[in-house]
C-alpha positions in Angstrom: 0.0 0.0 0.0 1.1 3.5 -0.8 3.4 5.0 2.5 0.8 7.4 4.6 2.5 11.3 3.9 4.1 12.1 6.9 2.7 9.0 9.2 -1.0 9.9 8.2 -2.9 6.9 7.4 -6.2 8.9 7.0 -6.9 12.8 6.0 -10.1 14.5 5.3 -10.3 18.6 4.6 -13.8 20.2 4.7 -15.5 16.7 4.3 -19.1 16.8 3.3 -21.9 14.7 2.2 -25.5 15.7 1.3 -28.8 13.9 1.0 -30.8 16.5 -0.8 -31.1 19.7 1.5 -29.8 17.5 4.7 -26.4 17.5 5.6 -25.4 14.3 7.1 -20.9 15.1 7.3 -20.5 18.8 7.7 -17.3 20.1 6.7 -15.3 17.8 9.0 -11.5 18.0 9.0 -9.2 15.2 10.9 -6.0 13.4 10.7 -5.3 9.6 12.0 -1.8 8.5 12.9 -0.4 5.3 11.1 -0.7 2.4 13.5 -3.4 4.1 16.6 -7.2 3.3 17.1 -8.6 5.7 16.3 -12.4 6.0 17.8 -14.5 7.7 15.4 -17.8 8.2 17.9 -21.3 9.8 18.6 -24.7 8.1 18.9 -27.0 6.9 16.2 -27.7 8.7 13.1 -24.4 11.4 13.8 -22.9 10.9 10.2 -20.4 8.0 11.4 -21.4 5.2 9.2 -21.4 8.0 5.9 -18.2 9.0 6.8 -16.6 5.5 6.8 -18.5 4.8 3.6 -17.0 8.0 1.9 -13.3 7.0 3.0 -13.6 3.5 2.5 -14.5 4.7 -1.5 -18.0 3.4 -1.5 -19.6 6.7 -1.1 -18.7 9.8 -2.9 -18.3 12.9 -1.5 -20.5 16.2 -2.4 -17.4 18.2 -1.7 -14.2 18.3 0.3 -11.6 15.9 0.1 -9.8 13.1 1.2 -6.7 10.4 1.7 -6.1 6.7 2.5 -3.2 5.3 2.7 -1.8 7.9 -0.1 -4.9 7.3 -2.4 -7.2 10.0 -3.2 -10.9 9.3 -1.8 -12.1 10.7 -5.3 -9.9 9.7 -7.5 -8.5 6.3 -6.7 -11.9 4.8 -5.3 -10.8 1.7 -6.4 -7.5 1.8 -5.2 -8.6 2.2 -1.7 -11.1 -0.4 -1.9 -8.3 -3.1 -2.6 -5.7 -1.8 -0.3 -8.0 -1.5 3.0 -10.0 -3.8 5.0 -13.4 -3.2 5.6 -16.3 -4.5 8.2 -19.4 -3.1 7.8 -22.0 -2.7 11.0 -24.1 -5.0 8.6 -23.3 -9.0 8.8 -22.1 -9.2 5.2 -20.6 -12.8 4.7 -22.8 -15.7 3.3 -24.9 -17.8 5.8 -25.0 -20.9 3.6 -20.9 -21.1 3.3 -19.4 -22.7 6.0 -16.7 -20.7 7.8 -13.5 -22.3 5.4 -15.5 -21.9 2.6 -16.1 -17.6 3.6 -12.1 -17.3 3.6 -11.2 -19.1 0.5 -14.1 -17.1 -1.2 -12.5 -13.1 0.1 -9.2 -14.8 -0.5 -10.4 -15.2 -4.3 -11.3 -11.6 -4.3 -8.3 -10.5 -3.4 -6.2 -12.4 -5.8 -4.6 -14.2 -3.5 -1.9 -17.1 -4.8 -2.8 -20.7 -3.8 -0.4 -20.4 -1.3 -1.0 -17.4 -0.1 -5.2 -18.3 0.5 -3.7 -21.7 2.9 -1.1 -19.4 4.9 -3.5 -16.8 5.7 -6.7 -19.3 5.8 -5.1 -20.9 8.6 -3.6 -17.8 10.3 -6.8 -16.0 10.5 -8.5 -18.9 12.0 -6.0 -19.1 14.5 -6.8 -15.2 15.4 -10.0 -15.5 16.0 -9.9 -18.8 17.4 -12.2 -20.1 14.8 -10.4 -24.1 14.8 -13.5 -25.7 16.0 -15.9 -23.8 13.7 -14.2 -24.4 10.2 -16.6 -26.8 8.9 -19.6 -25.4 10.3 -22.2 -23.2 8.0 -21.9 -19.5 9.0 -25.6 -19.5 9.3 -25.3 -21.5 12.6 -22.7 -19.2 14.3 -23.4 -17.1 17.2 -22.8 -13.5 16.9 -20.0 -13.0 18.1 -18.4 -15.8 16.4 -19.8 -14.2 13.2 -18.3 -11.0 13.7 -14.8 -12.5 14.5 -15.4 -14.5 11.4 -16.4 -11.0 9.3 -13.0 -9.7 10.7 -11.0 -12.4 9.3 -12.1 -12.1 6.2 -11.6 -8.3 6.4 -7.9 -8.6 6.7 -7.0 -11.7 4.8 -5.3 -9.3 2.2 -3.3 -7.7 4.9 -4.0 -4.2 5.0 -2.4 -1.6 6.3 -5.7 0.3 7.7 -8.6 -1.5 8.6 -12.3 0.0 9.1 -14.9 -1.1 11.6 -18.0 -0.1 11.6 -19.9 -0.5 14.7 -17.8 -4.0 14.9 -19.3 -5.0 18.1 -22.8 -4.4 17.8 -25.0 -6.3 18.9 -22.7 -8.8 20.9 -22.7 -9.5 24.6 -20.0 -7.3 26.8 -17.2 -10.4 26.9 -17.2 -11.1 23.2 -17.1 -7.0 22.8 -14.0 -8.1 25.5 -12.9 -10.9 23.4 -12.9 -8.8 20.3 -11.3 -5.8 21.8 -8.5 -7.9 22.4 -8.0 -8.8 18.8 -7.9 -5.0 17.7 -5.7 -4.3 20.1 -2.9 -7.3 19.1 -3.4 -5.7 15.4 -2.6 -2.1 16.2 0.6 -3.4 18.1 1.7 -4.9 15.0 1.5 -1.3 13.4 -2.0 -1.8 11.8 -4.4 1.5 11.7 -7.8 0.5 13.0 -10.3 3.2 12.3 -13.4 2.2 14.5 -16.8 3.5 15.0 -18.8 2.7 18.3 -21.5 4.0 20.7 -20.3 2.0 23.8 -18.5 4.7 25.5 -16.9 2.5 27.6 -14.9 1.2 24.7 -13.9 4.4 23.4 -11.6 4.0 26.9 -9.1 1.1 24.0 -8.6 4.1 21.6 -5.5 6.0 21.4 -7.6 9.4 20.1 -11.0 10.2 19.1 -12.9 12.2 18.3 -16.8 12.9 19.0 -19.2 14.0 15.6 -23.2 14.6 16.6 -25.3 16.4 13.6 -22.7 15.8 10.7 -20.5 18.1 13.4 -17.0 17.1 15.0 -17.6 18.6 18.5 -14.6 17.2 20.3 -11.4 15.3 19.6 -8.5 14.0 21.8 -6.9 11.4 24.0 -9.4 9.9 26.5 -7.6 11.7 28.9 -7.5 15.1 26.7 -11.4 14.3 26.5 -11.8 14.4 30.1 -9.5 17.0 31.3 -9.9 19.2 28.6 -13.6 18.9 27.0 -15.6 18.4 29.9 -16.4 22.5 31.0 -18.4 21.2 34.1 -17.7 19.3 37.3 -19.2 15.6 38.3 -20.1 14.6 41.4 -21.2 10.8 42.3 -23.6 11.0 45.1 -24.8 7.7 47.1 -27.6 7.3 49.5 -30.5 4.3 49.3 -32.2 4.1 46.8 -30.6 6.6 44.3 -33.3 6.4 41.7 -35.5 8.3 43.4 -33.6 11.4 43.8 -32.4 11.9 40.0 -35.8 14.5 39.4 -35.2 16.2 43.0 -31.5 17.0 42.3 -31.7 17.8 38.4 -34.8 20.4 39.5 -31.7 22.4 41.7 -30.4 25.9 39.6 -27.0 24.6 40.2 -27.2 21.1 38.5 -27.2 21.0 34.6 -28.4 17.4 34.7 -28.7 13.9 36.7 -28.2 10.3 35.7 -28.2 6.8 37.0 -24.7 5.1 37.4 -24.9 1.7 38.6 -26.4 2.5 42.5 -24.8 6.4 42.4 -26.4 9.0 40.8 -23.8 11.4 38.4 -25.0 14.9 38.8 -23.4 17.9 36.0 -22.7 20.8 38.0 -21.4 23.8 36.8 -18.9 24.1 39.9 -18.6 22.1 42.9 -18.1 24.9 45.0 -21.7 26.0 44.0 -23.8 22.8 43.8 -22.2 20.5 47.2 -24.1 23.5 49.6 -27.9 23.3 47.8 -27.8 19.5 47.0 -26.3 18.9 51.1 -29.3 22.2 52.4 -32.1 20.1 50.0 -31.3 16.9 51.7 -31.3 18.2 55.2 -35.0 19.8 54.6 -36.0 16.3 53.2 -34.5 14.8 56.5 -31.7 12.3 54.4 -28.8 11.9 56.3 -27.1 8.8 54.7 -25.1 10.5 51.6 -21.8 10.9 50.2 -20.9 13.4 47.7 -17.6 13.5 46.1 -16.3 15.4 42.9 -15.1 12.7 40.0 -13.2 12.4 37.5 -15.4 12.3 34.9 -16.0 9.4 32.7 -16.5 9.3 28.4 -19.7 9.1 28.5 -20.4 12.1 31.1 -17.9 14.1 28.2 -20.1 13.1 25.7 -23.6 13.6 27.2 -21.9 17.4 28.1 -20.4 17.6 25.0 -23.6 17.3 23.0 -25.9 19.0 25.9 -23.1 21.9 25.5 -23.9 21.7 21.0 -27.4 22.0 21.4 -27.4 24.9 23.3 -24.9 27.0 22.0 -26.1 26.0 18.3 -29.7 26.4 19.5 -29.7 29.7 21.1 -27.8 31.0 17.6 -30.5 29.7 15.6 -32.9 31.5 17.8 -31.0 34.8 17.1 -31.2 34.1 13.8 
């Protein structure tokens, strides 16, 4: 594959895709490293899956422009198509082939030599620890085993960048585990794995990210960089019994932006913690609670995000109402 400029596997400018009059990618701009995850994340309908569609060259751009691994995401559409690998959020192999049979058919596509299809054939079963499944019809795989299997056949060409989209929905948390792992052994052999997800919690395996709601990138960083940097309010985790039913009490305060359920805690959004700890502590004493804790916390992806968006709508929402 063509040698990423500079050690950028991936660059967009100004990206862009319209349906009609609605604007699914808005004029995005990023760079991925050669050889990180990259998390490309936001929740449903954001413009994740178009994006990955206009950089894997199956969906062309209305303006803006692009490159993967050296090739031009206009120009050399079919370039990029045979130089990457791709996993759609979509099952995409054929039920009725057994698993053996799924390889040696993407090995065909790719060309492969004879000897190439048995070397990597057996390698990618090995990777996703497919040895007992060979024979078996893909139609009678769980989905996890599925999705290990789409993988496989993803990379049997060896690609340098690999795209996932959504690659672990739909699957139970130990096979998102279990898959996890598998991305993770491929980026430490230098691979680029671009990745869309909504499970914040495995934005925590990527190296950088970057958060797009409305067609809009609205945040981009480390997961650290994320916290420290794009989160403009403070969390505090509160406990007492029975936590649910204080989440409409507490978000009703002026000094709490919002309130949410975290395992038995409740995550309140304050703007400062110097503000909010007095009214939430003078609101339980009038109710007569006494058994609370209330700490400030680091906060986690996911408390980014929700703020993050929360923060969008409002700024975008009061200029549309000057408008």
């Amino acid at each position: 594959m063509t040698s990423p400029n500079n050690g950028v596997a991936v660059s967009v400018q100004n990206l862009e895709k319209k349906f009609g009059q609605f604007t699914a990618v808005n004029r995005i701009n990023f760079d991925v490293k050669g050889g990180e995850i990259f998390g490309f994340l936001g929740p449903n309908g954001a413009g994740k899956s178009t994006t990955i569609r206009m950089l894997c060259g199956i969906l062309m751009p209305t303006s803006g422009s692009g490159k993967v691994g050296g090739f031009d995401i206009i120009k050399e559409q079919a370039q990029i198509k045979q130089h990457i690998g791709y996993m759609s959020q979509k099952f995409s192999l054929y039920d009725d082939l057994t698993v053996e049979e799924n390889i040696n058919f993407y090995s065909g596509i790719y060309k492969l030599s004879k000897k190439e299809k048995e070397e990597r054939k057996e390698k990618i079963i090995k990777l996703a620890d497919l040895e007992a499944f060979k024979t078996r019809l893909t139609k009678t795989l769980s989905g996890g085993w599925k999705q290990r299997l789409a993988l496989g056949c993803a990379i049997i060409h060896q690609p340098s960048i690999i795209f996932l989209d959504e690659p672990t929905s739909g699957v139970d948390p130990i096979t998102r585990g279990n898959f996890w792992d598998i991305i993770k052994g491929m980026a430490a052999k230098g691979i680029t794995i671009f990745v869309t997800t909504h499970y914040m919690d495995e934005a925590e395996n990527c190296d950088r990210m970057c958060l797009i709601y409305k067609g809009n990138i609205i945040a981009m960083g480390t997961p650290n960089q994320m916290k420290t940097e794009h989160m403009k309010n403070d969390i505090l985790e509160i406990t007492m019994p029975h936590a649910e039913n204080w989440i409409d009490k507490i978000s009703a305060l002026e000094v709490v932006k919002e309130t949410s359920l975290f395992g038995a805690a409740l995550h309140a959004v304050v703007e400062t913690e110097k503000a909010a700890v007095p009214a939430i502590k003078a609101m339980f004493k009038k109710d007569g609670l006494k058994d609370y804790t209330i700490r400030k916390i680091m906060p986690s992806l996911e408390d980014v995000f929700v703020s993050s968006i929360e923060n969008y709508d409002r700024t975008v929402g009061n200029e549309s109402k000057k408008n």
